[in-house]
N, C-alpha and C positions, 0 to 999 in steps of 0.2 A: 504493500500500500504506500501510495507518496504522500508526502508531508508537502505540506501549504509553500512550505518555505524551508531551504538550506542555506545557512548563512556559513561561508568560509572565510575562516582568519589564517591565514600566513606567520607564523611566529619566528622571530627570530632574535635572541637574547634580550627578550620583552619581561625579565621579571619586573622592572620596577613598574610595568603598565598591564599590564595582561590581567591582574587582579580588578582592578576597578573596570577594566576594558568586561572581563567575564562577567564582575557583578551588576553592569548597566544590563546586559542582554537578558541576564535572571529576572530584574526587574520589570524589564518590558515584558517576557514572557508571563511574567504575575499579572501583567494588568490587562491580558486578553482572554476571550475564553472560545473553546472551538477552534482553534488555530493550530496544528499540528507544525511543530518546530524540528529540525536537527540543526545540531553544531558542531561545525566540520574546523578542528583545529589541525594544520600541516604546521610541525616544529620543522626546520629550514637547516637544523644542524647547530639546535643555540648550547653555548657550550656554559650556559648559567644554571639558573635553578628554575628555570622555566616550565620544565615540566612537575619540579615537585609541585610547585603554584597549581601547578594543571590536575596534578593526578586528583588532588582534593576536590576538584570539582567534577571530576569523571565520577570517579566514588558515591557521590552524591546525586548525580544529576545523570542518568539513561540517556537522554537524549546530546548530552555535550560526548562529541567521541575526537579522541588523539589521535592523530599519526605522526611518526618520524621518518624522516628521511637526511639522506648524507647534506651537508650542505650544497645548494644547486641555483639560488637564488627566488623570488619571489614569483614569478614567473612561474616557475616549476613547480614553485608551492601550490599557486593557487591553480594551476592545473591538475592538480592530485585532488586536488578539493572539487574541482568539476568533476573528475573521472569519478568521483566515490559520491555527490551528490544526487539525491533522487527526489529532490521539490520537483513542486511545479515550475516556483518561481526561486530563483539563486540570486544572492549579494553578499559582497563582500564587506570584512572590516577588517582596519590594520589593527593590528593591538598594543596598538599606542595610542588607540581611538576610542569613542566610547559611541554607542547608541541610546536615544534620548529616552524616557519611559513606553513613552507612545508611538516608540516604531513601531512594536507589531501590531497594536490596534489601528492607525491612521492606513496600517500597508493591508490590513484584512478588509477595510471598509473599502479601500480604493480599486483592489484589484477584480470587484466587480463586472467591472467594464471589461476585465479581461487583455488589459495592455501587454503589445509584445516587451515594451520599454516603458518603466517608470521612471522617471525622475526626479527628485525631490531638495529640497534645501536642507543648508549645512551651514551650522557657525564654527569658524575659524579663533580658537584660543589662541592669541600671540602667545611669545615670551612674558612679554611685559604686563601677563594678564587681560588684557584690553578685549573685548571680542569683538567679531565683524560678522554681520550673518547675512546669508547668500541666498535669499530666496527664489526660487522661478516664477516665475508669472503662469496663471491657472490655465492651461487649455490643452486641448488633444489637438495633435497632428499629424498626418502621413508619415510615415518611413520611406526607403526606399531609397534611390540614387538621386535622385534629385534633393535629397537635403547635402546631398555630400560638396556643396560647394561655398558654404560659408563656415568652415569647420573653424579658421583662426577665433573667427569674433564668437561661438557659439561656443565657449569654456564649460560651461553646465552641460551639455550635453555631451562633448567628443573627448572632455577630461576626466581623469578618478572614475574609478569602476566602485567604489564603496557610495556614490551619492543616487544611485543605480538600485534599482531590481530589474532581472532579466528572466522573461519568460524560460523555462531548461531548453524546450523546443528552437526558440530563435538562436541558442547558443551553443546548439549539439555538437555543430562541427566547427564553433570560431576557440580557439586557445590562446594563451598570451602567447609571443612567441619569446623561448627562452634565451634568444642570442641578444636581447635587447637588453640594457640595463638603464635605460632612456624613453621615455614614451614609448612605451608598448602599449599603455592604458588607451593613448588615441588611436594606437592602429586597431584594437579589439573591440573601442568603441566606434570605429568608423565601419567595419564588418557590421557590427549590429547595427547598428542602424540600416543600413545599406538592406541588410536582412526584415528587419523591421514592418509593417503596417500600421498599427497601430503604436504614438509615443503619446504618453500621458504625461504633463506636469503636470507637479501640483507644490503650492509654495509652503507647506509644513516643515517647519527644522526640525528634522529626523538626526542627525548625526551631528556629533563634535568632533572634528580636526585639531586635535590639536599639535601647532606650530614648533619643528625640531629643525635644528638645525643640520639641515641633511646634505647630501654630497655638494649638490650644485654651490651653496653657500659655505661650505670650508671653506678653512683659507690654505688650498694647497690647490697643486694642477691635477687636473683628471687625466688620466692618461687613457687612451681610448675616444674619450667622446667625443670627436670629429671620427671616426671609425662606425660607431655607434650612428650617428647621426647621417651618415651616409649610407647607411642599410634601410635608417629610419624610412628617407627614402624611396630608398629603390621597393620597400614594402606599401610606403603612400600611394604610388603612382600603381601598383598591383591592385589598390582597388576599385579605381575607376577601369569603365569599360574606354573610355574615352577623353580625351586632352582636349575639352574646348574651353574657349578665351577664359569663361568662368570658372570652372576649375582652376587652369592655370594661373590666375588671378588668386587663387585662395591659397595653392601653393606656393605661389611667391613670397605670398603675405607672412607665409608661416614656418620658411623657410628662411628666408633673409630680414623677414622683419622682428622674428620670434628668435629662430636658434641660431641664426647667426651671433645677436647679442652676448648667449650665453657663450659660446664659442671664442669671441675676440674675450671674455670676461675671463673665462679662462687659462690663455693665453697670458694675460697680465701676469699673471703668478711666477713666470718666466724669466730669465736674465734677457737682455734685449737682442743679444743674435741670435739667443733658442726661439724668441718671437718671431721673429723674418724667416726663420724655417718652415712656424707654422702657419705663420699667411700666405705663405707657398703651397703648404699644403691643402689650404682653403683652397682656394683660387682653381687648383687643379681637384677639388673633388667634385663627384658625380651633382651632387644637390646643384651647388655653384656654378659650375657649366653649363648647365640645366637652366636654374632658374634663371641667370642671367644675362641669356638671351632673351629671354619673359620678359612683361612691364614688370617694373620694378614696385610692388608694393609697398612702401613702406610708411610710417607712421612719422616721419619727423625728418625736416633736414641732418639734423648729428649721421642718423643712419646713414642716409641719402651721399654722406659727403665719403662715411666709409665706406660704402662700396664700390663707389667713384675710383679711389685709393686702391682699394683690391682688384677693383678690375682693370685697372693702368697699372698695375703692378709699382705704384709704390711706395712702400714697403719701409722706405726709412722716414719718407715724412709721414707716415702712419701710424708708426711706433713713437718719434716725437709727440703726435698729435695725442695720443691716448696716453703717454709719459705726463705732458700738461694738465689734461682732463682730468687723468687720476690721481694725480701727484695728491698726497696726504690725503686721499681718502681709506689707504691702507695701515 
């Protein structure tokens, strides 16, 4: 028999969060009734006390079930959580997150209508305590390829798979894919959708986010993500059947005007002649070749003047120019 709903968490040396992250979902469960639940926790390889936290709550609670696997990253995780889930409907939470009282009741009443894609609102905990909450606006919409060309500006929808429930049917055969360590949440959300007929928003704060300070914002270089990001790619453009002006447009936007940023940001981290190797490497990857033959999307002159820069190849008044801009902001 299915359950209403499988919710999969990904853990990965989540002791200081997994406890409250566990005892929101108990809660919400307490304040539904008729709602058939499971709880699909994949530990990721955490080499803390994560699972003793865990086992106390297997013990107690039938319906919360564990798995381990070697470390493989999150990806992997939460593909193990789809392959062993049997709701109707699937969603995900990090476990450093928490769900509000009234998710299962707001998601029992809503999934009436029988949406391939819900989407719902989420407040964002800073650091500094502060919250921001992210509502959607109330309406049903079509799925299908014709939403797939405003994916930059559309973040509620094509970002995060935890602010999400996804019909199991619409998502039999979509998986994260695991060579990514970099938006894979948009290429899995862009399948779904794609997949889709029916998308329902609805503006109830279901979930807290709350704010770590995770790879993109260290202060060290990533190594890999221009690599990363040029796969991202070559996976983007695999989901249109087709390259027209609007599309094209949306990819440019969200390619040069999105991950380009985070790319030259990273770079900074750099002595300045390991800089000029990687605006080299910019310049000559697949995205960039690509997109920069496209109108150039972007959102502000600064961008506008560095890609100017990378695509005249240069390279030293480049590194200048972002030496200035950044200068004492590290």
């Amino acid at each position: 028999m299915k359950n209403d709903i499988s919710l999969i968490i990904p853990v990965f040396n989540g002791e200081k969060f997994i406890e409250r992250c566990l005892n929101g979902v108990i809660k919400a469960f307490n304040n539904v009734d008729n709602f058939s639940i499971e709880l699909i926790l994949v530990d990721d390889g955490s080499t803390d006390d994560s699972k003793i936290i865990i086992n106390e709550f297997t013990q107690r609670y039938d319906w919360i079930k564990y798995f381990y696997q070697e470390n493989q990253g999150p990806s992997t995780a939460r593909n193990v959580g789809l392959n062993l889930a049997n709701g109707i409907y699937i969603s995900f939470v990090d476990c450093d997150d928490e769900v509000k009282p009234e998710f299962f009741k707001v998601l029992q009443q809503v999934i009436v209508d029988k949406p391939d894609l819900l989407v719902f609102g989420y407040e964002k905990i800073l650091t500094n305590a502060k919250i921001e909450n992210f509502p959607p606006k109330q309406k049903n919409e079509e799925g299908g390829k014709k939403r797939l060309t405003h994916v930059t500006d559309d973040k509620e929808l094509f970002w995060y798979p935890w602010s999400k429930i996804y019909q199991s049917n619409l998502i039999k055969t979509i998986r994260f894919d695991q060579r990514m360590r970099l938006g894979e949440d948009t290429i899995f959300n862009l399948h779904a959708v794609k997949n889709a007929k029916l998308i329902k928003r609805i503006p109830n704060i279901l979930y807290s986010y709350y704010e770590n300070l995770g790879s993109l914002s260290s202060p060290s270089y990533k190594n890999g993500l221009l690599e990363n990001m040029d796969y991202h790619f070559e996976n983007r453009l695999g989901v249109h059947e087709s390259l027209d002006d609007a599309v094209k447009l949306d990819i440019s936007k969200y390619y040069l005007g999105h991950i380009l940023p985070w790319l030259i940001n990273n770079i900074l981290y750099l002595p300045g002649q390991e800089r000029k190797k990687e605006f080299k490497k910019i310049v000559e990857s697949n995205f960039f070749k690509t997109c920069i033959k496209w109108k150039w999307n972007v959102d502000s002159k600064g961008q506008y003047i560095i890609l100017s820069l990378l695509n005249f190849r240069m390279f030293n008044l480049l590194n200048l120019l972002l030496k200035i801009q950044y200068s004492g902001k590290r």
